[in-house]
C-alpha positions in Angstrom: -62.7 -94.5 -61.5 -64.8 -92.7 -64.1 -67.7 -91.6 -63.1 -70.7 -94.4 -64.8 -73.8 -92.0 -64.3 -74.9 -90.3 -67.8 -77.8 -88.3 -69.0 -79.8 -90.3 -71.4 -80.7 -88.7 -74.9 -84.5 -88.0 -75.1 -86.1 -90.3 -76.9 -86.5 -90.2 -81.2 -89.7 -88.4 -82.1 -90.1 -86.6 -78.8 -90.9 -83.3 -77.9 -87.6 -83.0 -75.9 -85.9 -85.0 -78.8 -86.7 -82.3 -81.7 -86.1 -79.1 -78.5 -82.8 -81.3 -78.7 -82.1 -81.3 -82.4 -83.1 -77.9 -83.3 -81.8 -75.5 -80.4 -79.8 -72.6 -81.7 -82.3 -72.8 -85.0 -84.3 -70.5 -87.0 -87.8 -70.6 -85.2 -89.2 -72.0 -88.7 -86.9 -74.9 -88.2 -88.1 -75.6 -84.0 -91.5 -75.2 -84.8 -91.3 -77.6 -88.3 -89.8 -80.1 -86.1 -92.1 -80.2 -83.5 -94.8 -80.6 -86.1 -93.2 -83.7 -86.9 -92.6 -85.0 -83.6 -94.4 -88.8 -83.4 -94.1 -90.5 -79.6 -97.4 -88.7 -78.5 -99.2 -90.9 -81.1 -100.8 -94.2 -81.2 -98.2 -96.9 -81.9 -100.3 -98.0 -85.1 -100.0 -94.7 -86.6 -96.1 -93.6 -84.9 -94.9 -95.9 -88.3 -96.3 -93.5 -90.6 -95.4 -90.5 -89.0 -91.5 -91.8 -88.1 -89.6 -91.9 -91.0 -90.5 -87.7 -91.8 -89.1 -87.2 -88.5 -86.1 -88.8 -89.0 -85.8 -87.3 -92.7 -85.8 -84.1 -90.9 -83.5 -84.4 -88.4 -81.2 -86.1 -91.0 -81.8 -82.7 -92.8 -81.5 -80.1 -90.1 -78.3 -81.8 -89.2 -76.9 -82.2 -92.0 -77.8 -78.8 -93.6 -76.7 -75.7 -90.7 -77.4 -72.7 -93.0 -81.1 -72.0 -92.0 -82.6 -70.3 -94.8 -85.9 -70.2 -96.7 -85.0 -73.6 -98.9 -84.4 -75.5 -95.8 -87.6 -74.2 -94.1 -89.6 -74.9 -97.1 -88.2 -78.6 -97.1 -89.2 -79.3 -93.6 -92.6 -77.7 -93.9 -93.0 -80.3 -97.6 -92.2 -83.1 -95.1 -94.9 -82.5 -92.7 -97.6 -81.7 -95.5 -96.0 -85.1 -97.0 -96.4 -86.6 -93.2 -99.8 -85.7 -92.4 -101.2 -87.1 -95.9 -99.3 -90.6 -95.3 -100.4 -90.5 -91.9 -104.3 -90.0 -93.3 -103.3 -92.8 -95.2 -102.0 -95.1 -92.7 -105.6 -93.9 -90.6 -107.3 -95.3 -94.0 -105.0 -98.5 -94.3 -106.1 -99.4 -90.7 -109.2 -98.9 -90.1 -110.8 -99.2 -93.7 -112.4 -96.0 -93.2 -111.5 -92.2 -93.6 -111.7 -89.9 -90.5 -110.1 -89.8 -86.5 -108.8 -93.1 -84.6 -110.3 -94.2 -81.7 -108.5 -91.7 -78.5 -105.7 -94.1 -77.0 -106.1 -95.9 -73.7 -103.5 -93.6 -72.2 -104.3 -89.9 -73.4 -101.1 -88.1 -73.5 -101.1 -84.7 -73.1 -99.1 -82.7 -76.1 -97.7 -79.4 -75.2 -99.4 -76.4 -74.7 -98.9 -73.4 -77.2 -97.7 -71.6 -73.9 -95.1 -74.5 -73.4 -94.2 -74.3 -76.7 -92.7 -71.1 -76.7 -90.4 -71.9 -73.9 
């Protein structure tokens, strides 16, 4: 009988998702993707922020040569995530500026972590 139990992925837009995605990588490419990473925000604002995630990962998997070009493309997505992310703030609340903090606060990694 085979054995049933598995490790589950991590999930899309984590922390441990993008660690996942860009191990063995040019430290431009783990740090890009973390940038990118979406789960530790609000659910109003994770659909803005998503689909650059996943336009990176589609990128850093599909591209292995890590080189300069590559680095400068994921660093254009989050400059391209954090103004459509401003803009989904904008669309949302009618105003410019921070969201409200979430219920739950959810604790991003440390810079120390980070490095690990």
């Amino acid at each position: 009988m085979s054995d049933t139990t598995t490790n589950p992925s991590p999930a899309h837009g984590s922390r441990e998702h993008a660690d996942m995605v860009a191990a063995g990588r040019h430290p431009g490419i783990r740090d890009g993707l973390q940038w990118l990473t979406y789960r530790h925000l609000p659910p109003t604002l994770q659909e803005f922020s998503e689909p650059f995630y996943t336009a990176a990962v589609i990128t850093i998997r599909t591209i292995a040569t890590d080189g300069p070009e590559l680095i400068t493309a994921i660093n254009g997505l989050i400059a391209a995530k954090d103004s459509a992310v401003r803009a989904g703030i904008r669309h949302t609340t009618g105003r410019a500026g921070s969201v409200p903090r979430p219920q739950a606060i959810v604790h991003p990694p440390s810079l120390s972590e980070a490095d690990q």
